[in-house]
C-alpha positions as CSV (number, residue, x, y, z in Angstrom):
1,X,-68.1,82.0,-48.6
2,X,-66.4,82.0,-52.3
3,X,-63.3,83.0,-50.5
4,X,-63.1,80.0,-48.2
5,X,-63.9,77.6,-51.3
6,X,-61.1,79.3,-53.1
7,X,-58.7,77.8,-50.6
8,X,-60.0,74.4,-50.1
9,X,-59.4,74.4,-53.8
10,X,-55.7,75.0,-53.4
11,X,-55.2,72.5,-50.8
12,X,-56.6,69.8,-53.2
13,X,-54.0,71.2,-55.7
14,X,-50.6,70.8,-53.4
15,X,-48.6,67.4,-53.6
16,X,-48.1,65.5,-50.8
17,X,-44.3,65.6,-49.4
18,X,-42.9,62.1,-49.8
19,X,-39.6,59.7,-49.2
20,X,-37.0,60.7,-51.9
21,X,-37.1,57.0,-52.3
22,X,-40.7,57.5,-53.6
23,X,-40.2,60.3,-55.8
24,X,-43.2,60.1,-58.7
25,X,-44.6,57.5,-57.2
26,X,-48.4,57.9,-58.2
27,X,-51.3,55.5,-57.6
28,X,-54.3,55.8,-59.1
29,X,-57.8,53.2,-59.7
30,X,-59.1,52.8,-63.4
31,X,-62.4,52.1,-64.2
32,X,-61.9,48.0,-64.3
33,X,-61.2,48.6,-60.6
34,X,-57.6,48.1,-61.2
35,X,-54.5,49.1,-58.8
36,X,-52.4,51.3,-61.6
37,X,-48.6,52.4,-60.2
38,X,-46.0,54.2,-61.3
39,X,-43.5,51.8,-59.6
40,X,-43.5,48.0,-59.0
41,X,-45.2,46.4,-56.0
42,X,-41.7,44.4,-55.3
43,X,-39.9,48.1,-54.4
44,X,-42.9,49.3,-52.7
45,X,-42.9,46.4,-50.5
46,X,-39.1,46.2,-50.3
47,X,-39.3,50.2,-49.3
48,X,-41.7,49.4,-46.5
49,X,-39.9,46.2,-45.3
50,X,-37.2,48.8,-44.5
51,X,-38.9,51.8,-43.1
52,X,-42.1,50.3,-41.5
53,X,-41.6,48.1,-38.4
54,X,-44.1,45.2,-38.6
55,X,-45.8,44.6,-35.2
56,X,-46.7,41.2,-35.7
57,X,-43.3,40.7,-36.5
58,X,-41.6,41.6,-33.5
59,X,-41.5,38.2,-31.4
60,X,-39.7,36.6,-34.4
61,X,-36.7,39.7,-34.1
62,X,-36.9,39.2,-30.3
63,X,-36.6,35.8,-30.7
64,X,-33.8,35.7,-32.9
65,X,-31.7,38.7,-31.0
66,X,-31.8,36.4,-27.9
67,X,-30.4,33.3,-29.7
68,X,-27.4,34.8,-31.3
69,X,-26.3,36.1,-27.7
């Protein structure tokens, strides 16, 4: 059993890959139950607005793609 503890321990250890966009990026609670970030919310959410398709969204693109032809 120590063995398989040993490499659950490792695992924890290991960074997560990310975007090079989001390189340091680090997000973390303190104990007033604040959001604490490396990098500003405005280039996280401009990051997402360009990688992350919103599907709420989506009628609004359609919408607009049909009126310009």
């Amino acid at each position: 059993m120590p063995r398989k503890k040993k490499i659950d321990a490792e695992k924890d250890s290991q960074k997560p890959r990310v975007h090079k966009e989001l390189e340091g990026f680090d997000i973390r609670i303190n104990a007033f139950g604040e959001i604490v970030s490396t990098l500003e919310i405005e280039k996280i959410n401009e990051f997402l607005d360009r990688h992350v398709d919103d599907k709420k969204l989506r009628h609004l693109k359609n919408k607009s793609k049909k009126s310009e032809e």
